[in-house]
C-alpha positions as CSV (number, residue, x, y, z in Angstrom):
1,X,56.8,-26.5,-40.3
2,X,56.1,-22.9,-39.0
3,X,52.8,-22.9,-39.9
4,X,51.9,-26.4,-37.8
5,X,53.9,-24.7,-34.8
6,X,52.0,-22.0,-35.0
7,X,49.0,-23.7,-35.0
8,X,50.0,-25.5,-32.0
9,X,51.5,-22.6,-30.0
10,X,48.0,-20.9,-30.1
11,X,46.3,-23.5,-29.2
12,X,44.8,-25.0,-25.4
13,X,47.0,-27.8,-26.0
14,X,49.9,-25.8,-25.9
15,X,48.7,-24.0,-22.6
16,X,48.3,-27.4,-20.6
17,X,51.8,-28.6,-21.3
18,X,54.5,-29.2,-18.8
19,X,56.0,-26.3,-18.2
20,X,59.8,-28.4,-18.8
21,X,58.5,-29.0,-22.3
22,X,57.5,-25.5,-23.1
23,X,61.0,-24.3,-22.0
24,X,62.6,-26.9,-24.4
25,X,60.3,-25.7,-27.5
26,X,60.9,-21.9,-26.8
27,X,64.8,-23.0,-26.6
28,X,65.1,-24.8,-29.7
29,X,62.6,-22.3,-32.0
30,X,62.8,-18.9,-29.6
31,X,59.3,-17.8,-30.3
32,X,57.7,-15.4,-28.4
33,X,54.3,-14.7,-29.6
34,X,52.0,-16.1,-32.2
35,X,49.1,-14.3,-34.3
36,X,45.6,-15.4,-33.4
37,X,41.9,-15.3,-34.7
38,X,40.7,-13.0,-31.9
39,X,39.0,-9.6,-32.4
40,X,40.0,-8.3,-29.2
41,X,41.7,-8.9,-26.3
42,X,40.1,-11.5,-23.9
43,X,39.1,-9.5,-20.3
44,X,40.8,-12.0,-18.0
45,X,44.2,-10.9,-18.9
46,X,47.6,-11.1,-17.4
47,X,46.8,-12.2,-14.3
48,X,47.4,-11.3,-10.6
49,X,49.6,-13.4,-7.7
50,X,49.5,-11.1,-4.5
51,X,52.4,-12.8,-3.3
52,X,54.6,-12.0,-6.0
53,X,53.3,-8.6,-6.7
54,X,54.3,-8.1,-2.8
55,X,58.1,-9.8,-3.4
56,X,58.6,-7.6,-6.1
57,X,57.9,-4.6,-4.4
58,X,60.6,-6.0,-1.0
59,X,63.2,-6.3,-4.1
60,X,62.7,-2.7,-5.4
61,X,64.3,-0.8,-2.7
62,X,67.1,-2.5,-3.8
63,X,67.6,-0.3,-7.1
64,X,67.7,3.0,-4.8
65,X,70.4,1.6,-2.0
66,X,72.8,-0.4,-4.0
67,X,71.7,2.6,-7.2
68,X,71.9,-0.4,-9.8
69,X,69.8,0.2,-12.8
70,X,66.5,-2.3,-13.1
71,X,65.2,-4.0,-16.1
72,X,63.8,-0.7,-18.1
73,X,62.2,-1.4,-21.4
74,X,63.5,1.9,-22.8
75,X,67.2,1.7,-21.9
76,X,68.2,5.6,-22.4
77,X,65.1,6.7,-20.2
78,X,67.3,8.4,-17.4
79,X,69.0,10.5,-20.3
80,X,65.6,11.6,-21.9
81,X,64.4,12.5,-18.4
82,X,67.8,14.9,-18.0
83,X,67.3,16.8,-21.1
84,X,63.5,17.4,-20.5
85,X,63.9,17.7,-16.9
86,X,62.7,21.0,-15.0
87,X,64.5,22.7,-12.4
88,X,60.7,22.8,-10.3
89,X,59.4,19.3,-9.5
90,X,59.0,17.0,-12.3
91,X,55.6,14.9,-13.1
92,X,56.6,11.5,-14.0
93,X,52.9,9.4,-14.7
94,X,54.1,5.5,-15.0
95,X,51.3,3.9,-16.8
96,X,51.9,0.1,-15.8
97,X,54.4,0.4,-13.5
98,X,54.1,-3.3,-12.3
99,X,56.6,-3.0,-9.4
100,X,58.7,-0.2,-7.8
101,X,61.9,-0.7,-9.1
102,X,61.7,2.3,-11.8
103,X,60.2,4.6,-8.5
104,X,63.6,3.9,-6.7
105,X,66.0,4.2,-9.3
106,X,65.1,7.4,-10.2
107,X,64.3,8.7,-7.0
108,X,67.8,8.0,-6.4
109,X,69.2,10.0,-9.5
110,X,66.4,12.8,-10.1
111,X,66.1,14.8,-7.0
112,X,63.1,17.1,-7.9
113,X,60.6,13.7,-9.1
114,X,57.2,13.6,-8.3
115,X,56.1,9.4,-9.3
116,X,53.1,8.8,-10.2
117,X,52.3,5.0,-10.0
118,X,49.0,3.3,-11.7
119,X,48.2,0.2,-12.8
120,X,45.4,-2.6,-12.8
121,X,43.3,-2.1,-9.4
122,X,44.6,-5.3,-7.8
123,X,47.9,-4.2,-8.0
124,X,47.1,-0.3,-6.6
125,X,45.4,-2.0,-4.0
126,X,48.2,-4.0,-2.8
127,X,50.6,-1.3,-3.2
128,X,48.5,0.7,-1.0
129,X,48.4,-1.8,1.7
130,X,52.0,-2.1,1.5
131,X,52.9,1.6,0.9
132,X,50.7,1.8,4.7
133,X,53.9,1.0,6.9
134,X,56.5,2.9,4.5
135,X,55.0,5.6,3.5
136,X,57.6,6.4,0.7
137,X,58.1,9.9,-0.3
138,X,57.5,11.1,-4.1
139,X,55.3,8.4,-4.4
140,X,51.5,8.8,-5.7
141,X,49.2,5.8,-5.9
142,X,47.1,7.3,-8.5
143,X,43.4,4.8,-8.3
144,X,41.5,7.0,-10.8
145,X,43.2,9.8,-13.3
146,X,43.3,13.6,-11.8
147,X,44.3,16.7,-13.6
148,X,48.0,17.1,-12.7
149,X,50.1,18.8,-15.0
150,X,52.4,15.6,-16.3
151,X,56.1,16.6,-17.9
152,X,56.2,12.5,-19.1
153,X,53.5,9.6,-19.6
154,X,55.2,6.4,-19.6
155,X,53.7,3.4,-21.0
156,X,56.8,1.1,-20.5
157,X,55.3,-2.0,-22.1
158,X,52.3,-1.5,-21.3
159,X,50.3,-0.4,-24.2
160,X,50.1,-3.5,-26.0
161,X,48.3,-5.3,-23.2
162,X,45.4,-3.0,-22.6
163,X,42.1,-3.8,-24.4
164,X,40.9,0.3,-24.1
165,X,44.3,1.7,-25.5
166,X,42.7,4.5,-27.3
167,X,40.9,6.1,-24.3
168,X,43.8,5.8,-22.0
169,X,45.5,7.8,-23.7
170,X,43.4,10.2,-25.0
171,X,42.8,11.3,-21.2
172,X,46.5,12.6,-21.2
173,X,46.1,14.5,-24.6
174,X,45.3,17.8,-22.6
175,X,47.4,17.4,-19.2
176,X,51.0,16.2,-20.5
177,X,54.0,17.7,-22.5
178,X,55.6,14.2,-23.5
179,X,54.4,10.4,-24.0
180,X,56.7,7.8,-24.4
181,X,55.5,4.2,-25.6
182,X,58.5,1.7,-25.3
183,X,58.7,-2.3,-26.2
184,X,55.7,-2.2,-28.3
185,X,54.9,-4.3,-31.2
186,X,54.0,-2.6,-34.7
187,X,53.8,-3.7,-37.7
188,X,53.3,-1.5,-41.2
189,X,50.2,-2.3,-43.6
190,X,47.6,0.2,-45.2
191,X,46.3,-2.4,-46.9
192,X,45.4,-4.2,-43.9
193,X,42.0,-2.1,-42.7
194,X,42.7,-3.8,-39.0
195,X,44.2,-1.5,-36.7
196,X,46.0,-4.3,-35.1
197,X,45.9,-7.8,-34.5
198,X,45.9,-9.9,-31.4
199,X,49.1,-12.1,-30.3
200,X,49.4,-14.8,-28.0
201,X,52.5,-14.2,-25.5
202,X,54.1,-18.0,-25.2
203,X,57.3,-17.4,-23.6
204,X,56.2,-16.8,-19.7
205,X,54.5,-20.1,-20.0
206,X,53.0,-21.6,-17.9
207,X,51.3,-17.9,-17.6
208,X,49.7,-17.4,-21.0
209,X,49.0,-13.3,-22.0
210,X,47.3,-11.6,-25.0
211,X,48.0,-8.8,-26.3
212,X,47.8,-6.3,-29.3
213,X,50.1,-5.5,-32.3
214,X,49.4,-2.8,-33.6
215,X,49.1,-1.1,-37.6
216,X,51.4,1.8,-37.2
217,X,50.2,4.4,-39.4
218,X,46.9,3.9,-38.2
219,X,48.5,4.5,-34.5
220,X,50.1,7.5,-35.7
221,X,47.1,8.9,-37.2
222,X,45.1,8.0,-33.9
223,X,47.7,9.8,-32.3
224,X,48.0,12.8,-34.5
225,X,44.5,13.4,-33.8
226,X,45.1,13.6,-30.5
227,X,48.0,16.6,-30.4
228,X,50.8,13.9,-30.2
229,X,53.4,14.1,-32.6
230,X,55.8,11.8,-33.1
231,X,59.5,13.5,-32.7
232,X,61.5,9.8,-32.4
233,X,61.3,6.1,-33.2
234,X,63.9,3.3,-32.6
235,X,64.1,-0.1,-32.9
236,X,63.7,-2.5,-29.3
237,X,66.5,-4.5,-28.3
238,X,66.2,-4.8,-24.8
239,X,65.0,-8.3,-24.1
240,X,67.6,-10.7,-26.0
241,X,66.6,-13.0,-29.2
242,X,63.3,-11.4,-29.5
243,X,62.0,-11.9,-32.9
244,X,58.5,-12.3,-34.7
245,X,59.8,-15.0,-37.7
246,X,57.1,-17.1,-37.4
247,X,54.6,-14.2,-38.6
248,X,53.5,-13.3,-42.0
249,X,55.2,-11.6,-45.0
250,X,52.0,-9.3,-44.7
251,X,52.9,-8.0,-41.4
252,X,55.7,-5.8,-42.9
253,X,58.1,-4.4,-40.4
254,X,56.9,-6.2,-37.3
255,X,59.0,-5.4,-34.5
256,X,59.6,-4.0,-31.4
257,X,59.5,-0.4,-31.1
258,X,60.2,2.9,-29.3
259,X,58.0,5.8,-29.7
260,X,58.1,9.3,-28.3
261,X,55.5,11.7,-28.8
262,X,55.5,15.8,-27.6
263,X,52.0,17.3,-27.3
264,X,51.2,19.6,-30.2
């Protein structure tokens, strides 16, 4: 049975159906991704709609007047900030920020944040346009990568979904003290020579997303060689019923993840 569903989940079929009836099938078997054949991640991936990229950014100023806390994939973020925080102005570098609701929330609780905001370039550029008639301070739409002094990257699920991982984040090996890689899939295999495999998100359909899973001791070893070392790893249970049942026995360990990384 799981092995048909799977077939059909990663299939076009699956990505032309109404979207009523893919709500009924994620319902009754609450799977959120399925393994696929590709090498790599296609390059038209997770798509852009100015018009909700623009609604998203109205709602975040919400987080900062009423101060209630925003979906955050790592949910003791704001703690971690306090203990590493610096009495000078503190680099925050949000590597797929998405939206500003993270900016306001902890502009409101860390007074001496400096937010650095990057994402895909549709998204910079609409935040630009936007940012044009509010001018928000501590904010820095960063379009290309400069050589601040970062206290924290942030790759708040975000990693998974970009196709040049390795060179994105060997660019901060030099310039920041922590990196912290949160709701990210892993899974533990030597014997599996892959450094990850590709997954099929099915659970925003009708909006269909690739992205990477990834062989953790090979990720740790990439990232050892890059003055990371890894100082903290936990489980992810933000987003309810998420599960990977439908994969392989091979796949040992896959789950969600935390990691947190200080520079060597």
């Amino acid at each position: 049975m799981t092995t048909l569903l799977n077939l059909f989940l990663r299939s076009k079929y699956f990505n032309k159906i109404n979207s009523f009836i893919s709500k009924k099938i994620f319902k009754i078997f609450k799977i959120f991704f399925v393994e696929t054949e590709l090498k790599d991640l296609p390059d038209q991936n997770y798509k852009i709609i100015e018009n909700e990229v623009v609604e998203e950014f109205k709602i975040g100023k919400n987080f900062e007047k009423n101060n209630n806390k925003p979906y955050i994939t790592y949910t003791h973020l704001l703690d971690l900030l306090s203990v590493i925080e610096k009495k000078e102005s503190f680099n925050f570098f949000d590597y797929g920020a998405g939206n500003l609701n993270l900016f306001f929330y902890l502009r409101k609780n860390i007074k001496n944040l400096n937010y650095f905001f990057f994402d895909q370039p549709e998204i910079l550029k609409i935040l630009k346009n936007y940012n044009e008639t509010h001018n928000f301070e501590k904010l820095n739409i960063c379009s290309n990568f400069k050589k601040e002094k970062l206290d924290l990257v942030y790759f708040g699920s975000s990693l998974q979904y970009l196709k040049k991982y390795k060179s994105e984040i060997s660019q901060f090996k030099d310039s920041t003290n922590y990196l912290l890689i949160s709701q990210t899939p892993f899974f533990t295999n030597r014997d599996i020579k892959n450094e990850f495999l590709v997954m099929k998100q099915i659970n925003m359909h009708p909006k269909i997303n690739y992205l990477y899973c990834f062989n953790y001791n090979y990720f740790i070893d990439f990232m050892e060689q890059n003055n990371f070392k890894l100082i903290d790893k936990n489980f992810n249970r933000v987003t309810k019923f998420l599960n990977f049942k439908n994969f392989d026995k091979q796949y040992k360990d896959i789950d969600m993840y935390d990691l947190f990384f200080k520079k060597i």
